[in-house]
C-alpha positions as CSV (number, residue, x, y, z in Angstrom):
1,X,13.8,17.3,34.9
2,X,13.5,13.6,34.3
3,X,9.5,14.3,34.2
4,X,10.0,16.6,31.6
5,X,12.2,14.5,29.4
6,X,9.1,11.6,30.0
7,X,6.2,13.8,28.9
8,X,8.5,14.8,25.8
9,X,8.9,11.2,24.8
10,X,5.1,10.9,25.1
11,X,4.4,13.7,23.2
12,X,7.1,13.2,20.3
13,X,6.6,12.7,16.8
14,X,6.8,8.9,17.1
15,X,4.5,8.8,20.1
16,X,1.5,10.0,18.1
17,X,2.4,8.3,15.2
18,X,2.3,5.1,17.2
19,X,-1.4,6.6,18.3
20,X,-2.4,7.2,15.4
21,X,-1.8,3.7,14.3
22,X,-3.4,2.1,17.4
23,X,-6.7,4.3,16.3
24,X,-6.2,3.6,12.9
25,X,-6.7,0.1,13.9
26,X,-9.7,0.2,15.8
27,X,-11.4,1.8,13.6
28,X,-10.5,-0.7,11.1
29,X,-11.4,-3.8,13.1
30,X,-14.8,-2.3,14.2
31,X,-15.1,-2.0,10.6
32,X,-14.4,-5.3,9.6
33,X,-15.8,-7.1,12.5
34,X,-19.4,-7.4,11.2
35,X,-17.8,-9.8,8.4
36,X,-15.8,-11.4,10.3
37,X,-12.4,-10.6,9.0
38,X,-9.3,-8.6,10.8
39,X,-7.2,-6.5,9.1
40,X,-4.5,-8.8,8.4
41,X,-7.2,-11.0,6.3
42,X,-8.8,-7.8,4.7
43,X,-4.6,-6.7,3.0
44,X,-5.0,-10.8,2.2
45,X,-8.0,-10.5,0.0
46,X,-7.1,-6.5,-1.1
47,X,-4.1,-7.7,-2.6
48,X,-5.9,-10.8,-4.3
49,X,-8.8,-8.9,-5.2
50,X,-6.8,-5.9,-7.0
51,X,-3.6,-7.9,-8.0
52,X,-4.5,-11.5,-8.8
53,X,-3.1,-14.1,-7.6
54,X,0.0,-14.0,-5.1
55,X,2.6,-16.4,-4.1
56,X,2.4,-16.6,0.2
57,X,6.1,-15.8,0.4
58,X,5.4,-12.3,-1.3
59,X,2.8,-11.3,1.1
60,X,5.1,-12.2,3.9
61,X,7.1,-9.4,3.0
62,X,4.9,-7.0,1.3
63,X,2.9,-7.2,5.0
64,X,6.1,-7.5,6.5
65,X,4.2,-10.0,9.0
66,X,6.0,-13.6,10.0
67,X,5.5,-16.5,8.1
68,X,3.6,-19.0,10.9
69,X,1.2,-15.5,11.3
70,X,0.7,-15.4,7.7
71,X,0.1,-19.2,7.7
72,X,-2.6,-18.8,10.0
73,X,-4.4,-16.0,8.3
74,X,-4.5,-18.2,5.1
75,X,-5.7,-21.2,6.9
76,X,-8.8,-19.2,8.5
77,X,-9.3,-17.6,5.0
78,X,-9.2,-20.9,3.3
79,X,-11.6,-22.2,5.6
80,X,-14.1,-19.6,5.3
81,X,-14.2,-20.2,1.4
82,X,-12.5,-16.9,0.3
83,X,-9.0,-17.7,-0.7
84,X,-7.5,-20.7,-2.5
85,X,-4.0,-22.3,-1.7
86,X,-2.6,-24.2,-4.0
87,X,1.5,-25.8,-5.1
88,X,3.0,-23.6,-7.3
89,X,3.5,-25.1,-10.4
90,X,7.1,-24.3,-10.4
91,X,7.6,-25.1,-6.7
92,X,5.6,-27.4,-5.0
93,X,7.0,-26.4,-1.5
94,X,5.4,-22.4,-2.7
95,X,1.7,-22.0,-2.3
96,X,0.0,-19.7,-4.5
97,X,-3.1,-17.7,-3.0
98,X,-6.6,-16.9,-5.2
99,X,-9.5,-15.1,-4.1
100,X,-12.8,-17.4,-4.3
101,X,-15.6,-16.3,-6.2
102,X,-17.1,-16.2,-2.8
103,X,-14.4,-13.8,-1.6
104,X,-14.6,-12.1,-4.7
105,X,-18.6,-11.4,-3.8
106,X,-17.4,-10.6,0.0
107,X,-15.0,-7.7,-1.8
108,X,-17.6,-6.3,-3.2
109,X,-19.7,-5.7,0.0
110,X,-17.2,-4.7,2.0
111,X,-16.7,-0.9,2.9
112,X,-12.9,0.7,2.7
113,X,-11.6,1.0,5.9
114,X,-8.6,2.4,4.7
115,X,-10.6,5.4,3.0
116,X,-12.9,5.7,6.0
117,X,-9.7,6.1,8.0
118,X,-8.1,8.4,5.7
119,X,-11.5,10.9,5.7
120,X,-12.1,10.6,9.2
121,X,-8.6,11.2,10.5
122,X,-7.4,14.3,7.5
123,X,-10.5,15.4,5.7
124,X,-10.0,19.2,5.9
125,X,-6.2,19.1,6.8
126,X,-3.9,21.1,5.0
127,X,-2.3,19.6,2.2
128,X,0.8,21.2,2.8
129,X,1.2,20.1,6.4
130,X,0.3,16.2,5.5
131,X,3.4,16.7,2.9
132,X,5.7,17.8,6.0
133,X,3.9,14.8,7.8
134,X,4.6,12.1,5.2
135,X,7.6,13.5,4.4
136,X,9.3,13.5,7.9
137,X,7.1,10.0,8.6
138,X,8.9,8.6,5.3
139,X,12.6,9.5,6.4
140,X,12.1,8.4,9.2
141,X,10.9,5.2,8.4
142,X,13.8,5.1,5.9
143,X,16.6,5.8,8.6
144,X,15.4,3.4,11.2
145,X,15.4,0.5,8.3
146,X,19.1,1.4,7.2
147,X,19.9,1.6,11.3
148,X,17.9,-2.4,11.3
149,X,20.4,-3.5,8.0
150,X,23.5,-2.0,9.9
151,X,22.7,-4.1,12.9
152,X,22.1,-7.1,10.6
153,X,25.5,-6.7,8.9
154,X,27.4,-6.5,12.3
């Protein structure tokens, strides 16, 4: 019985989706890896590169990575020549982040990992069954954030 209930937890919804990240990740860093950049660095310059330029802070929470992490992703950017970091003008304690003209160039060579991800893992999937997949992915996602913020107001 207790076997049972361990194969179930490794075949459960969350299991795979855990898998399915791990892959998803491996394919993007072997796709990165020939310009030197990790995945982290590639949502860096995506976000500069298709929104302008973005106070640090921000992307600490729209990568929902920690700050000292963030920090040194920046740095090694910075140091390649493909981001700048600079005071706010507001804040001088706030840095905000610009793609180089060299990063800019970088952009343009790079291929999409995202949408080489995307077409390897669900070309030819039904669309109605990646709705039920997103779907139950997205509450899901939704109710374990609400059970973190209950835990946080305890």
């Amino acid at each position: 019985m207790a076997d049972r209930q361990k194969n179930l937890k490794h075949d459960s919804v969350g299991a795979w989706a855990k898998r399915l990240y791990f892959a998803s990740r491996a394919v993007m860093d072997s796709v990165l890896r020939p310009y030197d950049l990790g995945s982290t660095q590639w949502y860096v310059l995506y976000q500069l590169a298709n929104e302008g330029p973005t106070m640090q802070r921000d992307l600490v929470r729209m990568l929902q990575i920690e700050r000292a992490t963030l920090s040194g992703v920046v740095a090694t950017l910075v140091r390649k020549g493909l981001v700048d970091q600079a005071p706010d003008s507001d804040d001088q304690r706030q840095r905000m982040l610009r793609i180089t003209r060299a990063g800019r160039k970088l952009w343009k060579e790079l291929p999409d990992p995202i949408e080489l991800i995307l077409t390897a893992a669900f070309d030819g999937a039904d669309p109605a069954e990646l709705a039920i997949a997103r779907r139950v992915l997205q509450v899901a996602t939704q109710r374990l954030n609400q059970h973190i913020l209950k835990g946080d107001q305890a």
